[in-house]
C-alpha positions in Angstrom: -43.1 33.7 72.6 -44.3 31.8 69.6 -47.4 33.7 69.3 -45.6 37.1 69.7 -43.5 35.6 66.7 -46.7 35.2 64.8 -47.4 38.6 64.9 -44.6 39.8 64.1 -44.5 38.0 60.9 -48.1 39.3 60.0 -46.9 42.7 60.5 -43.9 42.1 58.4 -46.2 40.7 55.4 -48.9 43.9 55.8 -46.2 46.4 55.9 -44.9 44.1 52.5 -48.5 44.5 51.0 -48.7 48.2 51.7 -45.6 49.2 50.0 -46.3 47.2 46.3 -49.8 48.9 46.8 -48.1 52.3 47.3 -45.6 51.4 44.6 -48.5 49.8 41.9 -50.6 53.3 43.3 -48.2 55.6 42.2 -48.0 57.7 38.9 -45.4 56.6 36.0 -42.5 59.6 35.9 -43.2 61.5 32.9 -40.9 63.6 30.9 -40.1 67.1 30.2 -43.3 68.8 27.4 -41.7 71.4 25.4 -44.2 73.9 23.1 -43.2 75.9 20.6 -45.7 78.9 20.1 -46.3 81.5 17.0 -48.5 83.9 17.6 -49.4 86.6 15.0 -52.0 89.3 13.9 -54.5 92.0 16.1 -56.8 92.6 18.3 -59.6 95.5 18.8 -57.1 97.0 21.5 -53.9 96.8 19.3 -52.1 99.3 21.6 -52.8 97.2 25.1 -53.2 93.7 23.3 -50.2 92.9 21.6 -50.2 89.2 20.0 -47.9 89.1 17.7 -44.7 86.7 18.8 -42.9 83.8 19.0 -42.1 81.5 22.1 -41.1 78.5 23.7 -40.9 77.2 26.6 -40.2 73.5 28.9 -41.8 72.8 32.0 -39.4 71.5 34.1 -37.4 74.7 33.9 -34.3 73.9 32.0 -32.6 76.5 29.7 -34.9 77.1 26.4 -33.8 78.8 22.7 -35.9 79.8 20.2 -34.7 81.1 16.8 -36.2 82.5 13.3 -33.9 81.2 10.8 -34.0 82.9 7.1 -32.0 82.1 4.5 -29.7 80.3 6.8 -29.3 83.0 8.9 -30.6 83.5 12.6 -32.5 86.7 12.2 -34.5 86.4 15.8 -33.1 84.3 18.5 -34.0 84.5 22.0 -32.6 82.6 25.1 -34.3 82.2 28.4 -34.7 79.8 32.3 -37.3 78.0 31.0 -39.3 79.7 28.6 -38.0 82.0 25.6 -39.3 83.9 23.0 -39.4 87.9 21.4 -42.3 89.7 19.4 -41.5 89.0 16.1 -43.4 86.4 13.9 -41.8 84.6 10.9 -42.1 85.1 7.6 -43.5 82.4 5.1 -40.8 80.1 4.5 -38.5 81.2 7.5 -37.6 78.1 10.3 -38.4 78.0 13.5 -36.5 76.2 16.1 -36.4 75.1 19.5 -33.5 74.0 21.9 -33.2 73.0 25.2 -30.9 73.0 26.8 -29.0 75.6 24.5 -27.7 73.6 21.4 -30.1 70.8 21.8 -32.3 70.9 19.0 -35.7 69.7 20.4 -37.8 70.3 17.3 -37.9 72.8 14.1 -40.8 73.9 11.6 -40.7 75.8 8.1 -43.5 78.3 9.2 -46.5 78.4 6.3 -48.2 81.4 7.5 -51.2 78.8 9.0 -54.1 79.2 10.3 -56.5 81.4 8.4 -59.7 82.7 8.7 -62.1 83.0 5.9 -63.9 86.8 5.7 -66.8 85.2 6.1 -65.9 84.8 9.8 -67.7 87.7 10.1 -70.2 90.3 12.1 -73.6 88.3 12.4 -72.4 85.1 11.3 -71.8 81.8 13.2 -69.6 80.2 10.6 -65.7 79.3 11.4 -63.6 78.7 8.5 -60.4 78.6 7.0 -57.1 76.9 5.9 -55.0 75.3 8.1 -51.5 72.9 7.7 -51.8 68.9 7.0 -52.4 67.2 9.8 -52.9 69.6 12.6 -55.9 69.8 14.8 -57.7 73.1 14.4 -59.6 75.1 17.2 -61.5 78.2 17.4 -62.7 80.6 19.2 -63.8 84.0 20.3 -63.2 86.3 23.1 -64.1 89.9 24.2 -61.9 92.6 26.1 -61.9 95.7 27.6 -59.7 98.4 29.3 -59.0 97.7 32.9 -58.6 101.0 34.5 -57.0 101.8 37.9 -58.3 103.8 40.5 -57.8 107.1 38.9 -59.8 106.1 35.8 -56.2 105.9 34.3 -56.3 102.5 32.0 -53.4 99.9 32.9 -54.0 96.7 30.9 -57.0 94.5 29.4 -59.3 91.9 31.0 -61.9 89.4 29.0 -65.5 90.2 29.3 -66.7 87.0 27.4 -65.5 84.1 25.2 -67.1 81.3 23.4 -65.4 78.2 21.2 -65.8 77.2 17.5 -67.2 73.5 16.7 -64.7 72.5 14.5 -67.2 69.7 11.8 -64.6 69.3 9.0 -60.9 69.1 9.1 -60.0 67.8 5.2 -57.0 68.2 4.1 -55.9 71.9 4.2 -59.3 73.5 5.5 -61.4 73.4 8.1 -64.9 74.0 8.4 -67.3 74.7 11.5 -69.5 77.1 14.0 -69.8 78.8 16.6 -73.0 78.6 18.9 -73.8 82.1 18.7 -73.3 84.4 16.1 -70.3 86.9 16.0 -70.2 90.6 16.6 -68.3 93.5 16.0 -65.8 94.3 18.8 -65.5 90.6 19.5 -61.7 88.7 18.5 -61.6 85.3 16.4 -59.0 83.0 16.8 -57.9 80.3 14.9 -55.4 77.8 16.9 -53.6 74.7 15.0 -50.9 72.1 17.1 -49.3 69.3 16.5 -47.9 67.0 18.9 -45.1 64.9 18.8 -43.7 62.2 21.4 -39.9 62.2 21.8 -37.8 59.6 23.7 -37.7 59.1 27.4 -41.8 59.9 27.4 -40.5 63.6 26.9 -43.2 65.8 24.0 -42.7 68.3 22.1 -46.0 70.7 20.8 -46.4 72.9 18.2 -49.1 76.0 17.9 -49.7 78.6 15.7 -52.5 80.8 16.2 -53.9 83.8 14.2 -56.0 86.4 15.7 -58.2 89.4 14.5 -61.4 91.7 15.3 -64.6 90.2 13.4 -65.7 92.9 10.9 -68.4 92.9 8.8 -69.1 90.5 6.1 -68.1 90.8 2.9 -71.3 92.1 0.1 -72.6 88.5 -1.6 -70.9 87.8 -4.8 -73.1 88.5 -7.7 -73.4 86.0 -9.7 -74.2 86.4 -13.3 -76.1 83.9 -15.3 -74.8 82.6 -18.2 -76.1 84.6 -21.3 -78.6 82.4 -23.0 -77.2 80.4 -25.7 -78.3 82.2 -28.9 -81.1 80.2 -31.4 -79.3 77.5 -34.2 -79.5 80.1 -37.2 -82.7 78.7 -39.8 -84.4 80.3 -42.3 -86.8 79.5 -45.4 -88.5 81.6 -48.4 -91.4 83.3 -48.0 -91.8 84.5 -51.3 -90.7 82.5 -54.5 -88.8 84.1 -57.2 -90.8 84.4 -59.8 -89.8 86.7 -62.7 -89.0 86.5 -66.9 -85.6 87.6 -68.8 -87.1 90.5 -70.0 -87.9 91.9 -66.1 -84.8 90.3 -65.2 -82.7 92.3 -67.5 -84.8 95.3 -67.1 -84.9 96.0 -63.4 -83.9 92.4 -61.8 -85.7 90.7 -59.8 -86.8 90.0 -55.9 -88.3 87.5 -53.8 -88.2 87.4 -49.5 -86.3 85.3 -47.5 -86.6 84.4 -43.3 -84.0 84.9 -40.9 -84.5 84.2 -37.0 -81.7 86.8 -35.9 -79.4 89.5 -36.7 -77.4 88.6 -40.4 -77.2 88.8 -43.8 -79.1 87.1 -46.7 -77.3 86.4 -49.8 -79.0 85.4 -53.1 -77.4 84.2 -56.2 -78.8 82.8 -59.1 -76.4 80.6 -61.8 -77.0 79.7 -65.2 -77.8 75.6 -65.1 -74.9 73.2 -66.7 -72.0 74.3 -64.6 -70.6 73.6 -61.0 -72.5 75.3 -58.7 -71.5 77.8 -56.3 -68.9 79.0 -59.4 -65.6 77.0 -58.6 -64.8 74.1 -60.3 -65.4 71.0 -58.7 -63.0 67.7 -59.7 -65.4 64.5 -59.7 -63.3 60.8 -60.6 -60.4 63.4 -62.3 -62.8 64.9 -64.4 -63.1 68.8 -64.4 -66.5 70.4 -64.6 -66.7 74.0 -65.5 -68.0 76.6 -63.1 -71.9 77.8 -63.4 -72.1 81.3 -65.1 -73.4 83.8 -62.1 -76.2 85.5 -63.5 -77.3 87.8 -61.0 -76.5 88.0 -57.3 -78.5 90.1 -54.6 -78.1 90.3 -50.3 -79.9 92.2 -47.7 -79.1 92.9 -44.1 -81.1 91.9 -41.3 -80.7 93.9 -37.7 -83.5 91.6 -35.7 -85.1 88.2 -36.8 -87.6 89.0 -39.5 -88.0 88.9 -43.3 -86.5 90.6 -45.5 -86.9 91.6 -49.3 -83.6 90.7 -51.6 -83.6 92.2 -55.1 -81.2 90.2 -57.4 -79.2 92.5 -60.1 -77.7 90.6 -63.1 -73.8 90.6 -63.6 -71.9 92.2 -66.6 -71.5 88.6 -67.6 -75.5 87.5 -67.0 -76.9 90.8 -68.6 -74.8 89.4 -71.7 -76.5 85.3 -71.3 -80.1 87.0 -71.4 -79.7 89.7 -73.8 -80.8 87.5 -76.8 -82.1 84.2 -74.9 -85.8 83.0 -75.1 -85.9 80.0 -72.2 -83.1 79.2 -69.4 -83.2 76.9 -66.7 -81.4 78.9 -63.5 -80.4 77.4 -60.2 -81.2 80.0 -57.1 -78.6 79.1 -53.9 -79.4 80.9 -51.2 -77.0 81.3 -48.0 -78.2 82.8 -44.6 -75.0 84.2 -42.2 -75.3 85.3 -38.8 -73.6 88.4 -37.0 -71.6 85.7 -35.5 -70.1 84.1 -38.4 -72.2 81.0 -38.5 -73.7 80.2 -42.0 -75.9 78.0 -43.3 -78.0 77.3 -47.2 -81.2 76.7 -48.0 -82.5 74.1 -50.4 -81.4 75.0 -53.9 -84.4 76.3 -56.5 -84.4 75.3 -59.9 -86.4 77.8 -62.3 -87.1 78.3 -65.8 -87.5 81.3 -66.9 -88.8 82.4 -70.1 -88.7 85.7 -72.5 
């Protein structure tokens, strides 16, 4: 009897160990996931492949609402066993909510019109880029579909030839960079998917997504760019001929020397009478006034390319009179060089004395 006890205890104790093993064995309960899905833009088969519109859904089956709220007023709403949704995308700025059950606000989202593609996610490309909202993980990819035709050649839906996903490399921010392994082609779809995920009490989650879709086209022509035009030459100059002339040729048909210019502008000559401010304004040095220099005789020439040009100087009403009876003066030549551009500069002033 004592040895069928025994057993009976050993029993007991393995039956014991089997049950915490079973208990310690067994996966944690987890809570309800909700998702709230947009959805928006086309397809190569717009008239079988519909994508744009909004959803949500639980998967434990309870009661689900979604709504597009603008302005403070439910525009869209739709209420469903489980899942909800309708085909209509939000606008920028519009809220998004999900409930469930009905008047249980599980989670809500001012929609920003996210993700985008780049038109460089193109025909003959593998690049996958675009802008995306803060925060959310980006995915890409592409996929391929054709008619599905019944058995009268009549077509009754769409199946996927072929797909491929998008190495998402940088996420900074609000864009996100990557590639595909392949390059794209026309005929093929591109999708750009961002979610967020969010844990909620009692280990329940809530998930957002919103996904943009549309045919790969062809790229866009390369932007031309333009260089700079090159920054134009620091205006100079310089004399190439000295004046060199008497009264008696100035006053009888004036007189001319040549002057450099390294690009389109105007020379300007004038020659003053020595004793007197010079150019002709008066000057004010310690308070005391010194008069203006007589102008004499004052000559320009205009320059369409870099070059040198000849510049005859014709006496003034006022200088014909100085030299009209004068046997030696000592003149002060100024000459000014100005671009087409409105830059200016002068050349070392010349003193001369000229004789009768």
């Amino acid at each position: 009897m004592s040895h069928l006890r025994h057993l009976a205890s050993l029993l007991a104790v393995l039956a014991t160990l089997l049950v915490l093993a079973a208990s310690a064995g067994a996966a944690p309960a987890k809570g309800p996931h909700y998702t709230l899905k947009i959805s928006e833009g086309e397809t190569t088969l717009p008239e079988w492949e519909g994508v744009a519109f909004t959803s949500g859904s639980v998967d434990h089956g309870a009661k689900v609402a979604v709504s597009i709220v603008r302005g403070g007023l439910t525009v869209y709403r739709g209420v469903g066993e489980g899942s909800a949704g309708f085909s209509q995308v939000p606008q920028v700025g519009d809220v998004v909510t999900l409930e469930s059950p009905v008047g249980t606000l599980i989670g809500s989202t001012v929609y920003d019109g996210l993700p985008s593609v780049e038109e460089t996610v193109c025909a003959g490309s593998t690049n996958f880029s675009g802008s995306n909202s803060p925060g959310e993980v980006v995915e890409g990819f592409f996929v391929t579909r054709a008619l599905t035709f019944d058995s009268y050649g009549h077509p009754i839906g769409t199946h996927q030839t072929s797909s491929g996903e998008a190495q998402v490399k940088t996420l900074s921010g609000t864009t996100f960079g990557g590639a595909f392994l392949v390059p794209l082609q026309l005929g093929e779809n591109v999708i750009a998917t961002e979610s967020l995920k969010t844990p909620l009490p009692g280990e329940a989650t809530y998930t957002y997504i919103s996904e943009m879709e549309r045919p790969v086209g062809n790229c866009p022509p390369p932007v031309q760019v333009t260089p700079p035009p090159a920054a134009p030459p620091v205006l100079s100059g310089g004399l190439a001929k000295a004046l060199r002339t008497s009264i008696k040729a100035l006053l009888k048909s004036g007189a001319k020397d040549s002057v450099r210019i390294n690009q389109p502008g105007t020379v300007i000559q004038d020659l003053y009478l020595k004793g007197g401010s010079v150019p002709a304004f008066a000057s004010s040095v310690k308070h005391h006034k010194t008069p203006p220099a007589l102008l004499l005789a004052r000559g320009s020439a205009t320059a369409k390319a870099a070059g040198t040009l000849s510049v005859t100087l014709h006496l003034t009403r006022h200088g014909r009179g100085r030299l009209r009876s004068a046997h030696k003066v000592t003149v002060v030549l100024v000459t000014t060089l100005r671009s087409t551009r409105g830059t200016r500069i002068s050349l070392p002033r010349r003193t001369l004395t000229l004789h009768r």
